[in-house]
N, C-alpha and C positions, 0 to 999 in steps of 0.2 A: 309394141315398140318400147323399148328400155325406155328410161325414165334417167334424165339430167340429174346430178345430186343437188340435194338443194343448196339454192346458196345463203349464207349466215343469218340474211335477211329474215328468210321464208320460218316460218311458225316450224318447232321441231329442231332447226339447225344449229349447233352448238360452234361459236366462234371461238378460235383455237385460244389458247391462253399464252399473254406474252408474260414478259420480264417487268413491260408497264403496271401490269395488276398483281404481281408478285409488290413490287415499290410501292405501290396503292395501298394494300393491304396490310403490308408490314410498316407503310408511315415513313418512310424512305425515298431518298433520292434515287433515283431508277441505275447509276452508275456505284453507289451502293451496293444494293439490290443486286448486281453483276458480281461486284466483288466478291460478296458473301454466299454467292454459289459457284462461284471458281478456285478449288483448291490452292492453285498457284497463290492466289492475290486475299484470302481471306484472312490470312495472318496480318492483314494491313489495318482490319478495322476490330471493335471490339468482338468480346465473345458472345456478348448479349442480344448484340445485332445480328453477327450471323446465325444464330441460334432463333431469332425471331423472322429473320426472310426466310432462312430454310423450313421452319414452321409452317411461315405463309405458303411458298413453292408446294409445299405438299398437299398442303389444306385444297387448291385449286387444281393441282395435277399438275405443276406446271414442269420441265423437266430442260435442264439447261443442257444448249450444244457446246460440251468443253470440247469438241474437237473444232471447233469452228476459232471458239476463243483461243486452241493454241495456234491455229494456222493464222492467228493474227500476230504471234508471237515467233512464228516462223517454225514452228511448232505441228505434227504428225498425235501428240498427245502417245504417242505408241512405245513400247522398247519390245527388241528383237530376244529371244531366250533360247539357247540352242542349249538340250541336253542331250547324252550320249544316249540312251537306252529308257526307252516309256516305263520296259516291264521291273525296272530297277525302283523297289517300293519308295527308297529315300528320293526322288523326285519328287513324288508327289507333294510330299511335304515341304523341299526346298520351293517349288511353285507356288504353295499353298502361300507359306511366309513373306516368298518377295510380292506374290500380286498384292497381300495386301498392302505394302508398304505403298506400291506403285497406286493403288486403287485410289490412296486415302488422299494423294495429290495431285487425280484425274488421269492418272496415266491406266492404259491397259494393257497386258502381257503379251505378245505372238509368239507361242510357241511350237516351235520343231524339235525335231530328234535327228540326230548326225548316224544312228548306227554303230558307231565308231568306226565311220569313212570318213576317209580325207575326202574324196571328191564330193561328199553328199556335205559335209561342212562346210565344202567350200559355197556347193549351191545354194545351203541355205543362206549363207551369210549374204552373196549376192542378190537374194530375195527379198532380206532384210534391206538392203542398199534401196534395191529401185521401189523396194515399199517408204520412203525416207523417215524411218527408226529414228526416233532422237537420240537412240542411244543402244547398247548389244550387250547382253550378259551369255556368258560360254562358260559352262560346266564339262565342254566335252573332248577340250585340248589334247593332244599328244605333243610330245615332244616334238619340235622341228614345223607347229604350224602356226608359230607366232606371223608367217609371210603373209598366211589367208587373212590377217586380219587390214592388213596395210592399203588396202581401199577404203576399207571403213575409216581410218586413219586420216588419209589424204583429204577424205571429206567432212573431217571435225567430227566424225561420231564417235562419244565415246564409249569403252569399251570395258568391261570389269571382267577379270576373271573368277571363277568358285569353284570351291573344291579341288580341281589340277591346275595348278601352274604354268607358266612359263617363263621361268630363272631366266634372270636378267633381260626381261623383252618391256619391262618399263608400264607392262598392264598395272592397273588397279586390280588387285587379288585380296580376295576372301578365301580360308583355309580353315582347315584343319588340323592342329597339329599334331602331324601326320607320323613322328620322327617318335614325339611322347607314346603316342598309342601304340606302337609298336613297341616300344620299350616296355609296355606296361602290361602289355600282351605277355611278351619275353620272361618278366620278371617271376606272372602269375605262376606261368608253368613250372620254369626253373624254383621256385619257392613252394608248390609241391612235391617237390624231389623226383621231375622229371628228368632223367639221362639219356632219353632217346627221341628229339624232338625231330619235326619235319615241318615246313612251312608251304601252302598252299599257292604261290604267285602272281600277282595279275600282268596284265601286260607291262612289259619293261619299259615302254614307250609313254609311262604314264606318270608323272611327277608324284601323285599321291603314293603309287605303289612303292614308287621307289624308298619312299622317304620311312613309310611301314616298313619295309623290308629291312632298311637299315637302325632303327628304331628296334627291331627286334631281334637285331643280331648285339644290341650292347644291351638288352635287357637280358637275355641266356650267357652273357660273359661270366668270365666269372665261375660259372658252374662245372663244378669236378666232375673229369670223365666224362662228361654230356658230349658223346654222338651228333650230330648234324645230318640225317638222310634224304635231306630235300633233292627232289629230281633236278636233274639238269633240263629243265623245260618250263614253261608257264603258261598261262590263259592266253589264249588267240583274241578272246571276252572276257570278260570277268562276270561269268554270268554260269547259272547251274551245271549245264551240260559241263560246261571245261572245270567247273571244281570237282563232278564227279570221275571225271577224264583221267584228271590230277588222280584224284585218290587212288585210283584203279592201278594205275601207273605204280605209283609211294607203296600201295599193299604188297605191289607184286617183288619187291626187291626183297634179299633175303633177309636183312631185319626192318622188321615194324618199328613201326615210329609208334610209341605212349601217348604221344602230346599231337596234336595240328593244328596250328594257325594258321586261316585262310584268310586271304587280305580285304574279302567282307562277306556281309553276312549271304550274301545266294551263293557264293561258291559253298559256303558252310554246309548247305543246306546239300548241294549235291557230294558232300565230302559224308554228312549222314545217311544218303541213296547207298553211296558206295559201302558204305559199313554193312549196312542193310543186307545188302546182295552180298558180303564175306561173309554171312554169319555172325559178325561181333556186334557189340552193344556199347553205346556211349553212356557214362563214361566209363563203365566196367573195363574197356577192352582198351579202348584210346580215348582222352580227354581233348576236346574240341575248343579252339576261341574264334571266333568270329568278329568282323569288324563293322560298325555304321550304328547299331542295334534299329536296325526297322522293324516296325511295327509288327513285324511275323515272329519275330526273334524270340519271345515271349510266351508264343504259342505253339513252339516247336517239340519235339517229344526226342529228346530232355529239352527245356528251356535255355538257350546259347546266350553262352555266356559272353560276352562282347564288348569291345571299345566303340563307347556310344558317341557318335557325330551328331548332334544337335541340328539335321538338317533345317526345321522350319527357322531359328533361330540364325542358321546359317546365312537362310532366305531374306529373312528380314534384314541382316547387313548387307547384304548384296544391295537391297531395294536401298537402304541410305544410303552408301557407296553411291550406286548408279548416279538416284535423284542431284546429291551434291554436285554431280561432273557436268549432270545438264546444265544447273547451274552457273558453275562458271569450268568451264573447258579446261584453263589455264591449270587445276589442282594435279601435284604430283599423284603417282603412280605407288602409290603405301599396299604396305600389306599386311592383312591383317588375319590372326590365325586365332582361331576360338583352342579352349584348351581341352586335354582329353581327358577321357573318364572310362575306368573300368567295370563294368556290370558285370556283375560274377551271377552265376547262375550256375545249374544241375549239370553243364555237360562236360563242368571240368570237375575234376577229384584227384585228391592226392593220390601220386603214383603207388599199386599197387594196394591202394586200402581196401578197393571195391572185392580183388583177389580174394586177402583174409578175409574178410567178413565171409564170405559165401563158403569158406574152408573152414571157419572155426568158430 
């Protein structure tokens, strides 16, 4: 016959550890001792104190319910995080950066992936709802779906956007700017003495692309003679297979493009497949820029040259952003855009130098 567990009494059984012997042990008022292991409320007392109950807490194993303590506050402890696409490297790092901001103030991350579907956006947000999210971070916006967020709205959650926008819908937005880097893209090529550029497009329906695309049509301004051969078409995704789609498509018209920008770095990547499979070589044949610089970026054969988005960093304002709104609800709708940088690397080269060399 099994055997009862024993109870705390019985010789062997170990009685659970409260927040009483956490305040015992560090010398502390027991309401203290809460304080100073609840992120929210430890900004209230010294540093020395909390630095000595969390000491204690550990010394005895003791391990505080902050989801208890926020649902005293009205509080879930949770926020909602919808990104468009898992396999998109710069996530991981925008994740990486905002959990910890959330982590460090007891909150924890739920995250999903939209696809880049409206109805899978919308699901998840209503998931987010009946999970009662103190609050929603979306990286995964299109244009025209500031509507899906208007539940969340109705019921005081607030909501940040990253990375894509949505002009004039009154979100809290963290960016990129998105306008600079295109321009700084535009400018690299054209200041190699490229005349025959082509740009690689992500979906039109996406505020960041948009604002690339036109970013890099005044940074090629200017430029004598330069050709423009970009296809009349763009990313369905903005994800490998359609950057190498794209290229297949741009090789096949009857003049090549020197130069491609692709409005980030995995379409880059299948703009290289597609080189690949013509026979030419980067940058000998055509000079590549690429956008976000993820962490592959670096290790690519040549190393792409790209305008680097400081995802983790990204992440991390999103987490202030957010945390301030739980805060107080009442704070405008600002927006705030990190600035952009160009990382030159191997895949771009002055127009026709790689030619000469090989010739002479």
């Amino acid at each position: 016959m099994a055997q009862p567990p024993p109870k705390p009494s019985q010789p062997g059984a170990r009685a659970p550890v409260s927040l009483r012997d956490v305040a015992d042990l560090a010398q502390v008022h027991i309401s203290t001792a809460s304080r100073a292991l609840d992120p929210a409320q430890a900004g209230r007392i010294s540093a020395a104190t909390v630095k000595r109950v969390r000491a204690a807490a550990s010394k005895i194993g003791y391990t505080p319910d902050l989801v208890a303590a926020g649902l005293k506050r009205g509080r879930t402890q949770s926020v909602g995080v919808v990104v468009a696409d898992f396999d998109n490297p710069y996530n991981g790092l925008l994740i990486r950066g905002l959990s910890r901001v959330l982590e460090a103030q007891g909150f924890v991350a739920v995250v999903a992936e939209s696809a880049e579907q409206r109805t899978r956006l919308a699901a998840v947000l209503d998931h987010f709802t009946a999970r009662r999210v103190d609050a929603v971070v979306s990286t995964a916006a299109h244009l025209g779906d500031a509507d899906l967020f208007a539940p969340l709205i109705a019921r005081q959650i607030p909501v940040v956007l990253g990375v894509r926008g949505l002009p004039a819908s009154g979100f809290a937005t963290v960016l990129h700017d998105d306008f600079r880097g295109g321009e700084l893209a535009g400018a690299h090529l054209r200041e190699l003495g490229h005349t025959v550029v082509a740009r690689l497009r992500g979906p039109v329906d996406i505020d960041s692309f948009i604002r690339r695309d036109a970013g890099f049509n005044a940074g090629i301004a200017g430029a004598e003679q330069l050709v423009d051969v970009t296809i009349d078409d763009c990313a369905s995704i903005p994800d490998i297979a359609e950057g190498r789609r794209l290229m297949e498509a741009t090789l096949a018209q009857r003049q090549r493009p020197t130069a491609v920008f692709a409005h980030n770095d995995v379409m880059a990547v299948g703009v290289l497949q597609a080189m690949e499979g013509a026979g030419l070589r980067c940058p000998r044949d055509i000079s590549v820029v690429g956008y976000n610089d993820v962490p592959l970026s670096s290790h690519l054969s040549p190393p792409l040259t790209t305008v680097r988005l400081p995802s983790e960093l990204l992440g991390r304002r999103l987490g202030e952003t957010l945390l301030a709104r739980i805060e107080d609800p009442s704070l405008p709708g600002e927006e705030l855009r990190l600035p952009a940088e160009l990382v030159i690397r191997r895949s771009t080269a002055r127009a026709g130098a790689a030619r000469r060399t090989r010739s002479g």
